[in-house]
C-alpha positions as CSV (number, residue, x, y, z in Angstrom):
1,X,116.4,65.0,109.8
2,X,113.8,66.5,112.4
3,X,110.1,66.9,111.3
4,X,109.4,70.2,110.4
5,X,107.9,72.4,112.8
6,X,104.6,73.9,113.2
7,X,103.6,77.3,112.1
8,X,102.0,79.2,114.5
9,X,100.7,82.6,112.9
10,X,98.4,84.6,115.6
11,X,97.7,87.9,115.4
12,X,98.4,90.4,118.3
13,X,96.3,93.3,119.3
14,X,93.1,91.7,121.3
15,X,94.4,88.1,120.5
16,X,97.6,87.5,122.2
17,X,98.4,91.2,123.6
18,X,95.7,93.6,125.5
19,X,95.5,97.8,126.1
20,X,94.0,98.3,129.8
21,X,90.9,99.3,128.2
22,X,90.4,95.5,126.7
23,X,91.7,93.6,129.2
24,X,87.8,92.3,130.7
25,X,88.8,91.8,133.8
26,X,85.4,90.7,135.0
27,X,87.0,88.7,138.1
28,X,86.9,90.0,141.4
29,X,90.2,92.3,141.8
30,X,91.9,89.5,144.4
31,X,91.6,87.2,141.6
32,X,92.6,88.9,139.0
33,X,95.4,86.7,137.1
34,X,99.3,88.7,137.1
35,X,99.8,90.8,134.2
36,X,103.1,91.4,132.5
37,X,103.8,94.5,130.3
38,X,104.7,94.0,126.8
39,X,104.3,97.2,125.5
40,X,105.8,100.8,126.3
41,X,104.6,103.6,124.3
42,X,106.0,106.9,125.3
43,X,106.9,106.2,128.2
44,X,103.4,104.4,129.5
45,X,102.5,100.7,129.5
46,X,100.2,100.2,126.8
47,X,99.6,95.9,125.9
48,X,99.9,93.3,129.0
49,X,99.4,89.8,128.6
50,X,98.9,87.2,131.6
51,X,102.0,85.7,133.1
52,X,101.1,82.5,132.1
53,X,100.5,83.2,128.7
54,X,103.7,85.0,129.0
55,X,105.1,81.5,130.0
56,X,103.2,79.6,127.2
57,X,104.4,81.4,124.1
58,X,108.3,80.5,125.6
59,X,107.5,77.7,125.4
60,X,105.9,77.6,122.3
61,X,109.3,78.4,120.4
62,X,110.3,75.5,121.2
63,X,108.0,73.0,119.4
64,X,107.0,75.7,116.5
65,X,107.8,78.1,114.2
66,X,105.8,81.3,116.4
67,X,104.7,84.3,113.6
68,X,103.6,87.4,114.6
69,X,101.2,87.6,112.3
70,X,99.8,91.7,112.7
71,X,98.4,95.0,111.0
72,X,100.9,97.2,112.7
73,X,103.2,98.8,110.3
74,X,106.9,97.7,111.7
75,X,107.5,100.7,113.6
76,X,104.6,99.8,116.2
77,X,105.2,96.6,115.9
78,X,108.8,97.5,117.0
79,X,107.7,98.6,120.3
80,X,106.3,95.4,121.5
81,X,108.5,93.1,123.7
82,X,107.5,89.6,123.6
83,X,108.4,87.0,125.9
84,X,110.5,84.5,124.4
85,X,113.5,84.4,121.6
86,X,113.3,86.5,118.8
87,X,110.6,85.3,116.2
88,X,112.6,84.7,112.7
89,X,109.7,85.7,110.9
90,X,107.2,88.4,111.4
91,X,104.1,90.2,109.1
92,X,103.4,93.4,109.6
93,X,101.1,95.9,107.9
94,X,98.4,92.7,107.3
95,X,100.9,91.5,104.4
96,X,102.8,94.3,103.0
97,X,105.8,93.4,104.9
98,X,107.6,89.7,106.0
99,X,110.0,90.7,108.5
100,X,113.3,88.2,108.0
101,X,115.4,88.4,111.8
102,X,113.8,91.7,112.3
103,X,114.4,92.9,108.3
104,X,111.8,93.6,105.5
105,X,112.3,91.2,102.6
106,X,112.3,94.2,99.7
107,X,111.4,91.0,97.4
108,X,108.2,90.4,98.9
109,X,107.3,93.8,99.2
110,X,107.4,94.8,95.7
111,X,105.4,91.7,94.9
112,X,103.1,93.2,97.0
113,X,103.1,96.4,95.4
114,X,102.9,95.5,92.4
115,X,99.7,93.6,93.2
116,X,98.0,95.7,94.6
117,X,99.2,98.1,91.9
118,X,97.5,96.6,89.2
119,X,94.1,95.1,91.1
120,X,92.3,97.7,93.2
121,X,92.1,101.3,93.3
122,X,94.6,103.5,94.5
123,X,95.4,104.4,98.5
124,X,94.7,108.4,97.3
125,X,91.3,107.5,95.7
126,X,91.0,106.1,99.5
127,X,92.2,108.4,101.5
128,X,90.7,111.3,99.9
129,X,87.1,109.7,100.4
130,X,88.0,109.4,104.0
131,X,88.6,112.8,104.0
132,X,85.6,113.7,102.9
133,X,83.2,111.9,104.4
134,X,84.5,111.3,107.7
135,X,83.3,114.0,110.6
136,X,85.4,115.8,112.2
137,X,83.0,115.7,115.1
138,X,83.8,111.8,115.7
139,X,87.3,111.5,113.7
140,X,90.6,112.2,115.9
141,X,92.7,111.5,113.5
142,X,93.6,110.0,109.6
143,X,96.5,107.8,109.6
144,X,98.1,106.2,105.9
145,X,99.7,103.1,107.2
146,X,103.2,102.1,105.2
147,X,102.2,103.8,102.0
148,X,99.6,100.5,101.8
149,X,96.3,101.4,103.8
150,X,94.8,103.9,105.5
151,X,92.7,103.9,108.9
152,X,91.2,106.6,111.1
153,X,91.0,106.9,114.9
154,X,87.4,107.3,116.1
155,X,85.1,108.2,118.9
156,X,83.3,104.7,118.8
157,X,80.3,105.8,121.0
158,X,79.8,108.9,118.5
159,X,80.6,106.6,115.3
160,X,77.3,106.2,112.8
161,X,76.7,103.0,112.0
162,X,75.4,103.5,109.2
163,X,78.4,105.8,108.1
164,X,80.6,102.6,108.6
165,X,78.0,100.6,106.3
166,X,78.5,103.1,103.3
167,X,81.5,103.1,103.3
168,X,82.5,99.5,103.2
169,X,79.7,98.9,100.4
170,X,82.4,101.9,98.1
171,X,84.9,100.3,99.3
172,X,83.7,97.0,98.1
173,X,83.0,98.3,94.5
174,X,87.4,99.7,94.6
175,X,88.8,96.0,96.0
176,X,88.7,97.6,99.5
177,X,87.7,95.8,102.4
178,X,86.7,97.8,105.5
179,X,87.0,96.7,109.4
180,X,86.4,98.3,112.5
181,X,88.7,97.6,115.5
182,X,88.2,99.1,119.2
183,X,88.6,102.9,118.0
184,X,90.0,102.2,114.5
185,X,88.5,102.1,111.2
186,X,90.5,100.3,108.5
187,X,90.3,100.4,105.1
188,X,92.6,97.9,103.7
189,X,93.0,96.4,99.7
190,X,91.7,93.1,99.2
191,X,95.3,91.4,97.9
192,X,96.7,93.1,100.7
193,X,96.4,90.0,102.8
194,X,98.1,88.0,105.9
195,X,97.1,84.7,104.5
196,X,99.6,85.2,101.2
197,X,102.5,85.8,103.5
198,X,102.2,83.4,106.3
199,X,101.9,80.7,103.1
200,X,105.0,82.2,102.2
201,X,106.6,81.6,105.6
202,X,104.9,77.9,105.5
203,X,106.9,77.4,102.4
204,X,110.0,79.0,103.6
205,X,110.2,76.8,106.8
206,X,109.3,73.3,105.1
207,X,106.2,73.8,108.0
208,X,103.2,71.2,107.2
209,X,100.9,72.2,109.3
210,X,99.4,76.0,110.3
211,X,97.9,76.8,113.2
212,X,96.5,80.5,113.2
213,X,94.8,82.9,116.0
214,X,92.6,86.4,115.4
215,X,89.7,88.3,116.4
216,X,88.9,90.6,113.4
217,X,87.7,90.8,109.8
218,X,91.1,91.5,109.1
219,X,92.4,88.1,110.6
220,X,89.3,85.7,108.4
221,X,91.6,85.2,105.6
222,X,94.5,84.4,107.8
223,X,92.2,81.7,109.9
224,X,90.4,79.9,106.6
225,X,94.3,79.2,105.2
226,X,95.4,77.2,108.2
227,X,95.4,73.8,109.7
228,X,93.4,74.7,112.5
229,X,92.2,78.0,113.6
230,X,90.8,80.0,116.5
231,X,89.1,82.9,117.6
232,X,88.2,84.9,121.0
233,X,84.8,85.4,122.4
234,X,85.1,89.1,121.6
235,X,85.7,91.5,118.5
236,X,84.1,91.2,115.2
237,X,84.0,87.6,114.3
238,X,82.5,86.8,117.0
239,X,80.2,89.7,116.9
240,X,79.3,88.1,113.3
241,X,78.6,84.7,115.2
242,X,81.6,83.9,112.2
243,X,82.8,79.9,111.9
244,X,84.0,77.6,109.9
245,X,85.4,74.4,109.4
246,X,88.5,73.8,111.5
247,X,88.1,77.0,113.4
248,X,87.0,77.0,117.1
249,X,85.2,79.8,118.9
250,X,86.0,80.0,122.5
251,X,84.1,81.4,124.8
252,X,86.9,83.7,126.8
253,X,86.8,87.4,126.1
254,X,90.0,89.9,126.8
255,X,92.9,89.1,128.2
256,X,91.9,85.6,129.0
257,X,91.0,84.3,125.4
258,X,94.8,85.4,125.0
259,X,96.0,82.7,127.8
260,X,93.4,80.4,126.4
261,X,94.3,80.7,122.5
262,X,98.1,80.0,123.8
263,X,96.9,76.6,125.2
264,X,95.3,75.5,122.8
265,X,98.7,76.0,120.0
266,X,100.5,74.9,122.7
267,X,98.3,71.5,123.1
268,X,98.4,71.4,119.1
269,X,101.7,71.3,118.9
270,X,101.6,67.9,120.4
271,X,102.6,69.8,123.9
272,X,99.6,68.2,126.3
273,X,101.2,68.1,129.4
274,X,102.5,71.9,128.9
275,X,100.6,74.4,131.5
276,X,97.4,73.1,130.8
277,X,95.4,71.7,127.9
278,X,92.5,73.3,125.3
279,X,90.4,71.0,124.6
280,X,90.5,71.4,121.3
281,X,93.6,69.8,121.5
282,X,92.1,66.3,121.9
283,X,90.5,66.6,117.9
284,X,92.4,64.9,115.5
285,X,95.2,67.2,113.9
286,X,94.3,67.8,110.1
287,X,97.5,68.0,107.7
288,X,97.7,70.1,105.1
């Protein structure tokens, strides 16, 4: 029998995939590297990702086992078109749902449910603070993602800090976690995490070891669980200067930390000679 593949769990939205408006292309235009669309949204283009990465994460599928790994409820995640075959496996809504061959395992979900059920306080409690605290004067919309979290849309440049602040220290005191992404303000339970189902993937597949890519609070829990782990040179970890062992900050912001973070899995996976090579990739691989 073949050794088991690697796990590769990234998140997507400013890790592997990029809106226009985070794309930090800092170049000079003539140099600019060649985008390909991955997203349509009514009838616009709304995530790119460099042709090359493009070319990486084909490749990738064939040395790993490649897990979307993403916040998105499943319809939005539905919309994206990445390059590549089909991944088997896919988490959406930060935990609440493993995709199976494009199918939600009900199992898993009601595990979920149940959890969260019977260790934080309830998505109404939540949303109802949201509601009243929140200003209208900054707040475009309130969004309750899956029946599992809520999160609003913001005008970031008229967002109080402090207002952000508060409400992660109530949040804190329900088994809420709060994070703020681009325009979006999450407010997500603490069991509701990415880290319990990619583990569940990992046992699924037989996968030993678990690489894992993201740029938010949101994606912490999801890094400290695997192998090996990296993070871009933008969003909040790295705003938080946030490390630890086994996890690599690089130094690329935008669309290019997506390119780079595809190296480096792709070097991981024992793939040196593949595009180009992180090098991260030359440290000694630690098994789980």
């Amino acid at each position: 029998m073949s050794a088991p593949k690697v796990l590769v769990a990234s998140d997507l939205d400013r890790t592997l995939i990029y809106s226009s408006a985070a794309l930090a292309l800092t170049m000079p235009d003539a140099r600019a590297p060649r985008l390909l669309c991955v997203e349509v949204h009514e009838a616009k283009p709304l995530s790119y990702m460099t042709e090359t990465a493009a070319a990486l994460l084909t490749e990738l599928g064939d040395t790993a086992h490649f897990v979307p790994t993403t916040t998105r409820t499943r319809k939005q995640y539905q919309r994206i078109n990445l390059p590549g075959p089909a991944p088997e496996y896919a988490i959406c809504a930060n935990g609440g749902h493993l995709l199976v061959d494009g199918v939600s395992d009900p199992d898993w979900h009601a595990a979920v449910t149940a959890r969260l059920a019977s260790e934080c306080a309830p998505l109404d409690e939540v949303r109802d603070h949201l509601a009243a605290t929140a200003d209208p004067a900054w707040v475009r919309k309130h969004r309750v993602a899956e029946d599992l979290f809520a999160y609003l849309v913001v005008e970031r440049e008229l967002l109080p800090e402090e207002w952000v602040k508060e409400l992660a220290v109530w949040a804190e005191g329900r088994g809420w976690t709060v994070s703020l992404q681009g325009r979006k303000i999450y407010a997500v339970p603490k069991p509701l995490t990415k880290s319990a189902a990619v583990r569940e993937v990992a046992r699924r597949t037989g996968a030993l070891l678990t690489l894992a890519a993201g740029d938010s609070l949101l994606d912490a829990d999801l890094l400290l669980a695997a192998d090996r782990g990296w993070r871009p040179g933008h969003g909040e970890l790295a705003e938080a200067d946030w490390t630890a062992s086994a996890i690599t900050a690089l130094p690329e912001r935008g669309v290019a930390a997506g390119e780079r973070i595809l190296r480096e899995f792709t070097h991981a996976c024992g793939r040196p000679g593949a595009v180009g090579a992180g090098r991260a990739g030359d440290e000694k691989l630690k098994s789980s």
